[in-house]
Backbone as XML, in Angstrom:
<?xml version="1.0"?>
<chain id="A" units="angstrom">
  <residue number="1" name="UNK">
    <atom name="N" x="-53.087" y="30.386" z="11.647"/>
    <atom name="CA" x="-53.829" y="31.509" z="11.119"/>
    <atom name="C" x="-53.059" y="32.078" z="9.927"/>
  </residue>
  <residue number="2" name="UNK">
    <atom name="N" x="-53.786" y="32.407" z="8.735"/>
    <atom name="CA" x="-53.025" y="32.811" z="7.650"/>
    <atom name="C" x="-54.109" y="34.508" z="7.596"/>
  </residue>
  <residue number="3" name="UNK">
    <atom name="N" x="-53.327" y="34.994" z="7.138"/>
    <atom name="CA" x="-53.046" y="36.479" z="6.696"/>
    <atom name="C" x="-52.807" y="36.898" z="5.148"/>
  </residue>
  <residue number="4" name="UNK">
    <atom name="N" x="-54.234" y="37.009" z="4.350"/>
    <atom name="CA" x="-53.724" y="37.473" z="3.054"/>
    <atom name="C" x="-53.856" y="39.213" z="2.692"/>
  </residue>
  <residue number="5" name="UNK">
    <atom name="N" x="-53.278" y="39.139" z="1.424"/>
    <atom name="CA" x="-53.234" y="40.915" z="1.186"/>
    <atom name="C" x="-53.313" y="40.591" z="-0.564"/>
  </residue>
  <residue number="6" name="UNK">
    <atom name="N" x="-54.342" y="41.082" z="-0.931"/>
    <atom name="CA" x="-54.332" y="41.001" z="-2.481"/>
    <atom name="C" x="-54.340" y="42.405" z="-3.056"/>
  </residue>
  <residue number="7" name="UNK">
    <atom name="N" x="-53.612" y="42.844" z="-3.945"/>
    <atom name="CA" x="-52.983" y="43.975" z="-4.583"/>
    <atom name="C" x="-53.687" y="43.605" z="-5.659"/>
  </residue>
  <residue number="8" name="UNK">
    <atom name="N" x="-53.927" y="45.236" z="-6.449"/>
    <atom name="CA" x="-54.654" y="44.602" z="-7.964"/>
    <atom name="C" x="-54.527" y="46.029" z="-7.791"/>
  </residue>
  <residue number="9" name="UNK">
    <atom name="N" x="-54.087" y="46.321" z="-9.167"/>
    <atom name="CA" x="-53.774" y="47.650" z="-10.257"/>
    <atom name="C" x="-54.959" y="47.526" z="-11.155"/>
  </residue>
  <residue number="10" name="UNK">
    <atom name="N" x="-55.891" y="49.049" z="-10.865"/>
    <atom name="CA" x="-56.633" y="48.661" z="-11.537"/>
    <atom name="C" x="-56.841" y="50.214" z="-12.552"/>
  </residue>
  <residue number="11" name="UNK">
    <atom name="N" x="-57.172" y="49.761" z="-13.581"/>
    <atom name="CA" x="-57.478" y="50.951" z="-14.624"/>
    <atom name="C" x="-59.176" y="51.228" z="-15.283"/>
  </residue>
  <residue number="12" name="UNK">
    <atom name="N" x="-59.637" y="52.453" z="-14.751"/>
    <atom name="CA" x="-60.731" y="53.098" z="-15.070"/>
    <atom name="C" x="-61.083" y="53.527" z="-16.446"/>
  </residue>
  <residue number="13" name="UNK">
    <atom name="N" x="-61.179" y="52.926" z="-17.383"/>
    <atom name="CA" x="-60.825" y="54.168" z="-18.175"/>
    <atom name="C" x="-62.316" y="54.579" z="-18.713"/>
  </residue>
  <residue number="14" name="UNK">
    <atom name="N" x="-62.110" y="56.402" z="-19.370"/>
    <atom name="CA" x="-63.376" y="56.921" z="-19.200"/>
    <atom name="C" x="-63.691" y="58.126" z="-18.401"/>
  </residue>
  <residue number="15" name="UNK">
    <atom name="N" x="-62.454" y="57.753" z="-17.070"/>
    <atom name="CA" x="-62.587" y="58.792" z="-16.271"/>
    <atom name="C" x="-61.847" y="59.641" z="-16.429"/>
  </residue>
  <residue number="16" name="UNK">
    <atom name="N" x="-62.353" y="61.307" z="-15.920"/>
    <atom name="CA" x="-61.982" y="62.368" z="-17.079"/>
    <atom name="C" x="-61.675" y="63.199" z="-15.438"/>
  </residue>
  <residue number="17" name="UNK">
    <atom name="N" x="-62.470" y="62.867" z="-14.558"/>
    <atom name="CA" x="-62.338" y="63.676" z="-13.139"/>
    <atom name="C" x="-61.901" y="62.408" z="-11.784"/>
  </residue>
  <residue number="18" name="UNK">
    <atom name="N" x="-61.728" y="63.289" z="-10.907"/>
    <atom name="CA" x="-61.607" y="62.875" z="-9.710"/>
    <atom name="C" x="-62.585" y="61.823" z="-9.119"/>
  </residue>
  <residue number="19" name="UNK">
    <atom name="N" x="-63.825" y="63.008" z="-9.683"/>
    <atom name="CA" x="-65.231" y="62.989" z="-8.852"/>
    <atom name="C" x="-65.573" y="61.487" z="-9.219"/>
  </residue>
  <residue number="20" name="UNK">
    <atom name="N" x="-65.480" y="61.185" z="-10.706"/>
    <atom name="CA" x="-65.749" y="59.848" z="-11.429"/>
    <atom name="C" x="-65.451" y="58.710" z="-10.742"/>
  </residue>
  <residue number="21" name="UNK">
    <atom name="N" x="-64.041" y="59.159" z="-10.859"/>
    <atom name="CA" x="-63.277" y="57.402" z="-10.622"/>
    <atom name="C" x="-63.375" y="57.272" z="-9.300"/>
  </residue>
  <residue number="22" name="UNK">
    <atom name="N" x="-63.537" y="58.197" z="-8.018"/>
    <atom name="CA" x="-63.882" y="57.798" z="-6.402"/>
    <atom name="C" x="-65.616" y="57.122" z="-6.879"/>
  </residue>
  <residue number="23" name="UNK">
    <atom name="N" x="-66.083" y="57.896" z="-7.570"/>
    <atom name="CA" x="-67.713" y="57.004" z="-7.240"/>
    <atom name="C" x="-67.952" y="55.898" z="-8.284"/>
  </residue>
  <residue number="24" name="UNK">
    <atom name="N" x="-67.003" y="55.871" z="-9.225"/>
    <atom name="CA" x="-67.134" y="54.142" z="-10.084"/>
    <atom name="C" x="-66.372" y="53.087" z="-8.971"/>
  </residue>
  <residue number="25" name="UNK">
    <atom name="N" x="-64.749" y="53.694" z="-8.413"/>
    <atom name="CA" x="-64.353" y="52.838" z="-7.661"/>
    <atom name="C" x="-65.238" y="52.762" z="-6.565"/>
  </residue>
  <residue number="26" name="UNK">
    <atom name="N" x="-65.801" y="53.364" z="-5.567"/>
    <atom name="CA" x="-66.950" y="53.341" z="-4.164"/>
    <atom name="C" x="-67.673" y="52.532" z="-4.310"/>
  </residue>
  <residue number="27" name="UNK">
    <atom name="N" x="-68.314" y="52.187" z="-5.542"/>
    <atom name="CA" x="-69.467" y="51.329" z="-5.395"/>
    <atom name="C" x="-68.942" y="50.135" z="-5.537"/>
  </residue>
  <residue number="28" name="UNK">
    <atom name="N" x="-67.624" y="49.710" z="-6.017"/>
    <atom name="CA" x="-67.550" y="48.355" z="-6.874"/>
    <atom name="C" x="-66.714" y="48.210" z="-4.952"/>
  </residue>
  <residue number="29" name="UNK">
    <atom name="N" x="-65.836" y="49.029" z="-4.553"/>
    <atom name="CA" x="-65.438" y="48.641" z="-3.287"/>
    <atom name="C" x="-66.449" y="48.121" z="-2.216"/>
  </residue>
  <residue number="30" name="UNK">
    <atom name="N" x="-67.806" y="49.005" z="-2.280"/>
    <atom name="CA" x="-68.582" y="48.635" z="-1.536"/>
    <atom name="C" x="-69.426" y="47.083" z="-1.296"/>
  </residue>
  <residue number="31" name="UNK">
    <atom name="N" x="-69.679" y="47.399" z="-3.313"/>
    <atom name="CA" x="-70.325" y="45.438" z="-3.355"/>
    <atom name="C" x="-69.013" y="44.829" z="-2.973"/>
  </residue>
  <residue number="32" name="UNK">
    <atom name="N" x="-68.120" y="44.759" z="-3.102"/>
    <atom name="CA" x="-66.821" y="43.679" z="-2.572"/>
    <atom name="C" x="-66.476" y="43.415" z="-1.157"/>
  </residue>
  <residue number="33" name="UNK">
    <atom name="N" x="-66.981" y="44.689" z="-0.239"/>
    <atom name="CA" x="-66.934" y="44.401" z="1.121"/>
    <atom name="C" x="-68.398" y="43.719" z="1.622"/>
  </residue>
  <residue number="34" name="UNK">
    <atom name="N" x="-68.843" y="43.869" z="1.495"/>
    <atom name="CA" x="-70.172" y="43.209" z="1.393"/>
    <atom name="C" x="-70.164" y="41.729" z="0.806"/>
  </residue>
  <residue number="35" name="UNK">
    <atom name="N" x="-70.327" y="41.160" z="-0.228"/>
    <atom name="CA" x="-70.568" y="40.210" z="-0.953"/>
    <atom name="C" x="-69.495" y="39.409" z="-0.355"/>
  </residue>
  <residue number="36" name="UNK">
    <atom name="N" x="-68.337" y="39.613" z="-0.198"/>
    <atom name="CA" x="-67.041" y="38.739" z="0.477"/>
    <atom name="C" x="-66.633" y="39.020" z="2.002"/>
  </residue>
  <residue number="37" name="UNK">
    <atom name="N" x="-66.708" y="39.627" z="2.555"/>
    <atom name="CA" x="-66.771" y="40.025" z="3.877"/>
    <atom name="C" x="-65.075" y="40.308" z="4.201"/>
  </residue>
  <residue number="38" name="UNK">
    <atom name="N" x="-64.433" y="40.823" z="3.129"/>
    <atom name="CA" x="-63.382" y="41.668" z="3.757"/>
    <atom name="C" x="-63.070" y="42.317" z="3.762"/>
  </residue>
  <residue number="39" name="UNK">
    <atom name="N" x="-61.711" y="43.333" z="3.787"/>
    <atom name="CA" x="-61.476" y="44.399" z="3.991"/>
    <atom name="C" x="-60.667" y="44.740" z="2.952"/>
  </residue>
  <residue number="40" name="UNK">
    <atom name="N" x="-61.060" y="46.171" z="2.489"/>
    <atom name="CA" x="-60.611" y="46.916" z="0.880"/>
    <atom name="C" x="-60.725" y="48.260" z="1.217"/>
  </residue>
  <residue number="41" name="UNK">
    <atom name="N" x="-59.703" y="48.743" z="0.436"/>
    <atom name="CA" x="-59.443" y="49.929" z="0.253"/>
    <atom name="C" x="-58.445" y="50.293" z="-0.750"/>
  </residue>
  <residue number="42" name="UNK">
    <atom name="N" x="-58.104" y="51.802" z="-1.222"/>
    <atom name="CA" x="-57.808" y="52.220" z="-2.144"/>
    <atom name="C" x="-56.448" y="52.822" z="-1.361"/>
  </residue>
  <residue number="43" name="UNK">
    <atom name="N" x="-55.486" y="52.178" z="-1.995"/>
    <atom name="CA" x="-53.954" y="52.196" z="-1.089"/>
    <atom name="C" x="-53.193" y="53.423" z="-1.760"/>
  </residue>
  <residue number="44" name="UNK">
    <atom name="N" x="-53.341" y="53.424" z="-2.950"/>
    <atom name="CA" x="-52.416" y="54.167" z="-3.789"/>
    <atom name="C" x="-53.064" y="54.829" z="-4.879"/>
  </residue>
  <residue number="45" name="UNK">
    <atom name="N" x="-52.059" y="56.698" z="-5.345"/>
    <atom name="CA" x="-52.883" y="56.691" z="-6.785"/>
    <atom name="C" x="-53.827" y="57.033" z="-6.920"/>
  </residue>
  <residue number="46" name="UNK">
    <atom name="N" x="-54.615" y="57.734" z="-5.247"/>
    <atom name="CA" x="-55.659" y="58.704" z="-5.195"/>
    <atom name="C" x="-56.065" y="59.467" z="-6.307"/>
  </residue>
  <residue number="47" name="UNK">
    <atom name="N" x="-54.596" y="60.027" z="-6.398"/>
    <atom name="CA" x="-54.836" y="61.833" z="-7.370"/>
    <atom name="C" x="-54.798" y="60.926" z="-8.863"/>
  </residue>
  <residue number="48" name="UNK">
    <atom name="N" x="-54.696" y="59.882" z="-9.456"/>
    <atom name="CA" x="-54.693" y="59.924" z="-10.925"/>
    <atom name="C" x="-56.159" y="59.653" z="-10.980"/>
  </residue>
  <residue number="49" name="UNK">
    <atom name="N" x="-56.373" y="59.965" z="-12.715"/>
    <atom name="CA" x="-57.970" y="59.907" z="-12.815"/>
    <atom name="C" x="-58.469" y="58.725" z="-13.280"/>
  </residue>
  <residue number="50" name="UNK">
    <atom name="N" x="-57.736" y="57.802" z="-13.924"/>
    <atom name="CA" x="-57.605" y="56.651" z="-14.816"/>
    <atom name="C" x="-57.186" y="55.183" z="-13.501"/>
  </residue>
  <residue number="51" name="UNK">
    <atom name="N" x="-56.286" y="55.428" z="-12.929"/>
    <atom name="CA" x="-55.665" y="54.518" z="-12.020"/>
    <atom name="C" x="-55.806" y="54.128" z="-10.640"/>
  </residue>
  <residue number="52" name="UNK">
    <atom name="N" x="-56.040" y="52.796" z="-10.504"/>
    <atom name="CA" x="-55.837" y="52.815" z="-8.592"/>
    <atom name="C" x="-55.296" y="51.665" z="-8.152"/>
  </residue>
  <residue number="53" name="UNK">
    <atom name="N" x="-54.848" y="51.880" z="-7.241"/>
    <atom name="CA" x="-54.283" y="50.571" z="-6.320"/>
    <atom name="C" x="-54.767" y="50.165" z="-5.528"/>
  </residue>
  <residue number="54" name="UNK">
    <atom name="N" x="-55.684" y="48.594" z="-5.489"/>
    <atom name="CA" x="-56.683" y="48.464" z="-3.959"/>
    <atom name="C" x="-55.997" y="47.593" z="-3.431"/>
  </residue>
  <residue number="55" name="UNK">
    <atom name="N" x="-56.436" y="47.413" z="-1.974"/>
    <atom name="CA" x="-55.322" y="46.452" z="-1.273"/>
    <atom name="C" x="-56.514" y="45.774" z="-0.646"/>
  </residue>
  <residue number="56" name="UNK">
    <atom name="N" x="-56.651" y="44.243" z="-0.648"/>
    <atom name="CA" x="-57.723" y="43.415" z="-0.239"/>
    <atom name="C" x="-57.243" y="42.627" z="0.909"/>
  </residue>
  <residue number="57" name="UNK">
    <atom name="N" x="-57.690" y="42.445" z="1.705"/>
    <atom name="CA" x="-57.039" y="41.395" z="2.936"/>
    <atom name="C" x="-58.381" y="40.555" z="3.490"/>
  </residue>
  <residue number="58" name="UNK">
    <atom name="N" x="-57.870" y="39.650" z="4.128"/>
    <atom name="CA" x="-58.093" y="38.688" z="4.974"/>
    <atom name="C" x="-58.060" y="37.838" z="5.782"/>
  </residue>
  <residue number="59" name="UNK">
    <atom name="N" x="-58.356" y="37.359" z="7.020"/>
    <atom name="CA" x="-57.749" y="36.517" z="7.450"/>
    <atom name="C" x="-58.793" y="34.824" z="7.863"/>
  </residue>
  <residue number="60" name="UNK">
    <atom name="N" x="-57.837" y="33.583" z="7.972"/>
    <atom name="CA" x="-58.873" y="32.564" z="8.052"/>
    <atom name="C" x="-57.731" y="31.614" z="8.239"/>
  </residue>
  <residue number="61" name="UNK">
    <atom name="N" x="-58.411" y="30.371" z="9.180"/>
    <atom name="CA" x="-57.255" y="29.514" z="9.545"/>
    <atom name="C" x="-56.706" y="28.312" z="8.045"/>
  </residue>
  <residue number="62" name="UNK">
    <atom name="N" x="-57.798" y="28.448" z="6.974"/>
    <atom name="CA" x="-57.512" y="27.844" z="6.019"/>
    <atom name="C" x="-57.313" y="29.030" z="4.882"/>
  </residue>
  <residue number="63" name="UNK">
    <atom name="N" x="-55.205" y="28.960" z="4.611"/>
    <atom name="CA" x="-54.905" y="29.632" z="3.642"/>
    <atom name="C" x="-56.072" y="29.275" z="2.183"/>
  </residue>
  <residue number="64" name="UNK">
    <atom name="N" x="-56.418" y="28.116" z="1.668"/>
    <atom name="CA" x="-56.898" y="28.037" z="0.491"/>
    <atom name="C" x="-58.256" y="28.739" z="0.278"/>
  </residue>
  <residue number="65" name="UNK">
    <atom name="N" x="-58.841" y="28.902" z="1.514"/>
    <atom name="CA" x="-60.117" y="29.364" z="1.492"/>
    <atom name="C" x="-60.133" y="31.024" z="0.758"/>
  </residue>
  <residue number="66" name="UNK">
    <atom name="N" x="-58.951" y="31.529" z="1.533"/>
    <atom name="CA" x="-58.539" y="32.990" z="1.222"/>
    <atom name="C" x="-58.131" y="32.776" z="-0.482"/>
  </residue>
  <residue number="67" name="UNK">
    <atom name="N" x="-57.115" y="32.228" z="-1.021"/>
    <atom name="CA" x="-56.928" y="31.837" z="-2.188"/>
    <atom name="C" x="-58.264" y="31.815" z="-3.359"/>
  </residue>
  <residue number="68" name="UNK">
    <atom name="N" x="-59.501" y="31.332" z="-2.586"/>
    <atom name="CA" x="-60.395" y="31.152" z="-3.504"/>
    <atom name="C" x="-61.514" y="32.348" z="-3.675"/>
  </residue>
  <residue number="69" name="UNK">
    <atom name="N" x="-61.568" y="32.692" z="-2.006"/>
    <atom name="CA" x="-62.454" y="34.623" z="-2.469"/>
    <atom name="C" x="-61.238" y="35.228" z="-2.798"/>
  </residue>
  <residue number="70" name="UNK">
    <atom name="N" x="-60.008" y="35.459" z="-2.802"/>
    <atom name="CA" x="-59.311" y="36.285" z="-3.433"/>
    <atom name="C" x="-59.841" y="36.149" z="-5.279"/>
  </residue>
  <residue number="71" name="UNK">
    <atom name="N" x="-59.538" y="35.032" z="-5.687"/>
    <atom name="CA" x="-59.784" y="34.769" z="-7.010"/>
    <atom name="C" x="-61.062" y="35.243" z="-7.271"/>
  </residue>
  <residue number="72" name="UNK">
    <atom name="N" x="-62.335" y="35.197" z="-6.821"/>
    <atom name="CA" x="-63.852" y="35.135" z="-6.695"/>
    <atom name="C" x="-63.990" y="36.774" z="-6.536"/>
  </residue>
  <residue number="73" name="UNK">
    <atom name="N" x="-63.311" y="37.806" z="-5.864"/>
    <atom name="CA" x="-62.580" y="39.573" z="-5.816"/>
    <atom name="C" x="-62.614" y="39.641" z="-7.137"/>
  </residue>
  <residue number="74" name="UNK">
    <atom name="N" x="-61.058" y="39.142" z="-7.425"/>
    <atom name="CA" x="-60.676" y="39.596" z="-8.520"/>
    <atom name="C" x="-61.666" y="39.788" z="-9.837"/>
  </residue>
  <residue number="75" name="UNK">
    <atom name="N" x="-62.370" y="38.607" z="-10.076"/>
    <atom name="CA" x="-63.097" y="38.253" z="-11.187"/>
    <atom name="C" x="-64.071" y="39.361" z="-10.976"/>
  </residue>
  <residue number="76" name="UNK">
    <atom name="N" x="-64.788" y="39.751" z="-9.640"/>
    <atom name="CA" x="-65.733" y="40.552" z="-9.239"/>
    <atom name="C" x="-65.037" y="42.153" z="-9.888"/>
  </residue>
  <residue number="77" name="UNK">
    <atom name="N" x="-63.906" y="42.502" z="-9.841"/>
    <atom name="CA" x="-62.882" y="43.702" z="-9.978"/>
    <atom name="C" x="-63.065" y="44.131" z="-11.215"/>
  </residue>
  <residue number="78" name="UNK">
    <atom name="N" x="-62.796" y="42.657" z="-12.321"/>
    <atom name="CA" x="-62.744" y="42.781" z="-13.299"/>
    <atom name="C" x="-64.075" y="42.615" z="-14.267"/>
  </residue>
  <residue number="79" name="UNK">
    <atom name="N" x="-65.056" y="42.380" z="-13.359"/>
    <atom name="CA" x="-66.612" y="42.511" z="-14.059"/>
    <atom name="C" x="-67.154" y="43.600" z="-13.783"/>
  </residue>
  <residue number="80" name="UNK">
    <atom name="N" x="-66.877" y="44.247" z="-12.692"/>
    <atom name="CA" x="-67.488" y="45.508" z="-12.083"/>
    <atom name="C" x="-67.245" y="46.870" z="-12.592"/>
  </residue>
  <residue number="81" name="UNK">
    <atom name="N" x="-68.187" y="47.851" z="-13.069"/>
    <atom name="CA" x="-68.252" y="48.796" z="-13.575"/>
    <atom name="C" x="-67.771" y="49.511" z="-14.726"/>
  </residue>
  <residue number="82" name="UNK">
    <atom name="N" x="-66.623" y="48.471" z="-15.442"/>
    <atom name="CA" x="-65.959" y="48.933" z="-16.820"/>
    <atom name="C" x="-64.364" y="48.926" z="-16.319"/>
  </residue>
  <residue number="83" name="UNK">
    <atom name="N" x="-64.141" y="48.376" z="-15.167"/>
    <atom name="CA" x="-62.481" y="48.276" z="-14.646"/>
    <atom name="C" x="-61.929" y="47.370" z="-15.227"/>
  </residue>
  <residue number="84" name="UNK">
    <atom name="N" x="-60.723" y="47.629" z="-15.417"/>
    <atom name="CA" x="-59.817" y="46.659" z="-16.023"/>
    <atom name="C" x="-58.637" y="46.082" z="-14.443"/>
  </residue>
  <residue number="85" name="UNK">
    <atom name="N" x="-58.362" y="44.948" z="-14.696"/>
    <atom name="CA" x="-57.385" y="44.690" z="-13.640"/>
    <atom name="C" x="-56.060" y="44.269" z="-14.703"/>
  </residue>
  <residue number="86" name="UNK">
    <atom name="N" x="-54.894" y="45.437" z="-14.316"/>
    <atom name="CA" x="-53.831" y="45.025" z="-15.039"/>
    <atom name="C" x="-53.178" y="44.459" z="-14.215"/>
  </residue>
  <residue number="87" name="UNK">
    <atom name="N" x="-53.233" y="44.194" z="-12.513"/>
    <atom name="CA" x="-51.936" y="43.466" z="-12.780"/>
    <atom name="C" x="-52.677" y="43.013" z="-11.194"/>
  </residue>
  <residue number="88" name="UNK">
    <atom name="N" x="-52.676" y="41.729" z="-10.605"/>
    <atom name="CA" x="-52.625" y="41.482" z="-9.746"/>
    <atom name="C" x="-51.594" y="40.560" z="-8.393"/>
  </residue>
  <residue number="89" name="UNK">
    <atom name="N" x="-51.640" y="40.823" z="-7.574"/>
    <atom name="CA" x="-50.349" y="40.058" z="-6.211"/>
    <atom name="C" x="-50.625" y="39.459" z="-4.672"/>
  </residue>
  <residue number="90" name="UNK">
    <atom name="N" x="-50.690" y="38.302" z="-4.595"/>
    <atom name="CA" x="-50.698" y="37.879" z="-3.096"/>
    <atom name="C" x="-49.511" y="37.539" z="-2.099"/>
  </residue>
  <residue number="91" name="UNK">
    <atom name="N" x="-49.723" y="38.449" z="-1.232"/>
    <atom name="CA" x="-48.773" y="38.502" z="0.148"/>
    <atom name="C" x="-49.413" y="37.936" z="1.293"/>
  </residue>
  <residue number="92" name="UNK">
    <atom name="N" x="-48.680" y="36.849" z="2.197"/>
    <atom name="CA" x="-49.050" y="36.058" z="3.027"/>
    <atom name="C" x="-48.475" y="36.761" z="4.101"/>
  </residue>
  <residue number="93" name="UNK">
    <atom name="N" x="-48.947" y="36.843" z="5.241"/>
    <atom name="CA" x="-48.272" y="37.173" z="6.417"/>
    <atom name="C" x="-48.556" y="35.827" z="7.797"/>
  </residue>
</chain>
């Protein structure tokens, strides 16, 4: 059984409030739990208005499978709503 965790720094920009960047990030989190069937959330970096840290996981007895919706996320991250992904990371457990 493999155990992934995908990290991705992501930058809003545009957003001027709070209120913004929870409901540009909400929706793009939402199609991503949905469309890929795992688990996301916003780890870090609440309070900035511009910035966030999501943390993506999964688990499946074939590491590559995870490897390939991780990649198939990301691209989704970086098409979705005007986000930029500066920096992304995979951790195996």
């Amino acid at each position: 059984m493999h155990v992934g965790l995908l990290t991705l720094e992501i930058r809003l920009p545009g957003c001027d409030t709070l209120k913004e960047k929870r409901h540009r990030l909400k929706g793009v989190i939402e199609r991503v739990r949905s469309k890929f069937n795992v688990s996301v959330s916003e780890v870090e970096r609440q309070d900035a208005h511009q910035d966030a840290l999501v943390g993506v996981s999964m688990v499946n007895m074939d590491r590559k499978i995870i490897e390939q919706v991780f990649a198939r996320v990301e691209e989704f991250f970086a098409e979705g709503d005007g986000l930029v992904v500066n920096l992304s990371d995979i951790e195996w457990f």
